[in-house]
C-alpha positions in Angstrom: 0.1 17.5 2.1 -0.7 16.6 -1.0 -2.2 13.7 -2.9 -0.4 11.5 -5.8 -2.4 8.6 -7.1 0.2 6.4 -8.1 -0.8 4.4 -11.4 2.3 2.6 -11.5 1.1 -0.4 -9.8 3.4 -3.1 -11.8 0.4 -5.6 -12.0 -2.2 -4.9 -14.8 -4.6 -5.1 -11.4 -7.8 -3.2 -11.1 -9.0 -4.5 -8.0 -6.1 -2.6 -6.2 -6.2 1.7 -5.9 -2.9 3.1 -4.2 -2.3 6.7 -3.7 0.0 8.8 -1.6 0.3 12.0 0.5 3.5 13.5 0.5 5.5 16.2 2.4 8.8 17.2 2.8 9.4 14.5 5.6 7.0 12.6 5.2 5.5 9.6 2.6 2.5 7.8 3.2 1.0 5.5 1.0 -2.5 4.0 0.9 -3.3 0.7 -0.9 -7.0 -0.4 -0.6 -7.9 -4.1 -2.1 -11.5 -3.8 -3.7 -11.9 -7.8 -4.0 -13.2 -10.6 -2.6 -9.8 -12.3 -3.1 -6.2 -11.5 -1.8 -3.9 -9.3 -4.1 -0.4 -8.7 -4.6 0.5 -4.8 -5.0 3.6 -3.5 -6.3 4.8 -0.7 -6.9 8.1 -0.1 -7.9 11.0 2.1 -7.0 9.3 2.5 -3.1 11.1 0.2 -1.5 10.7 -0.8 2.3 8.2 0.5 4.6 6.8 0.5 7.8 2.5 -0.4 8.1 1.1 1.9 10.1 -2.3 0.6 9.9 -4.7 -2.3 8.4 -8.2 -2.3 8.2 -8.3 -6.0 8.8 -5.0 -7.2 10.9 -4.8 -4.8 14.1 -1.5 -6.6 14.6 0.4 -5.5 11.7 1.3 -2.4 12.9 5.1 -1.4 12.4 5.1 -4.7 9.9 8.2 -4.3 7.5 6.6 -4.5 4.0 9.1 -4.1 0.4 6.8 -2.3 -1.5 8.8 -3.2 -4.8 8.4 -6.9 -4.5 5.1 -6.9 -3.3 2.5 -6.4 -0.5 -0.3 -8.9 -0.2 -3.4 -7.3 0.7 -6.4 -9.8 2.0 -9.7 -9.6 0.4 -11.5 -5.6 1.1 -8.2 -5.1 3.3 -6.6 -1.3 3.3 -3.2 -1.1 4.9 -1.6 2.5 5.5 2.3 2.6 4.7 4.9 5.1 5.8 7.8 4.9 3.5 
């Protein structure tokens, strides 16, 4: 599979780093939040997704996110997201 960082974050936002792995069935993309606050991450033209994992919220698994109007991400939080 391989990686894709994905620079088209549509917020001028630093704090966030998303990339992707991609196969031919599959799309998973990572967005990691590097700051003590939360942050908003979009990226557009990925539409909704499924969470398949947070490093802080063990309960958002299978969470509907829209990745083109936004994910919040809590301060130092990771979430995994199949698309």
């Amino acid at each position: 599979m391989p990686i894709v960082i994905l620079d088209n974050i549509t917020e001028d936002n630093s704090d966030v780093f998303a990339f992707e792995r991609r196969s031919d069935n599959e799309r998973i993309i990572v967005l990691v939040n590097f700051s003590e606050k939360s942050q908003i991450a979009k990226i557009e033209g990925l539409g909704k997704g499924n969470t398949l994992l947070s490093s802080i919220d063990v309960k958002s698994r299978d969470r509907e996110v829209d990745m083109s109007s936004g994910v919040e991400l809590a301060p130092n939080e990771a979430i995994v997201v199949s698309i």
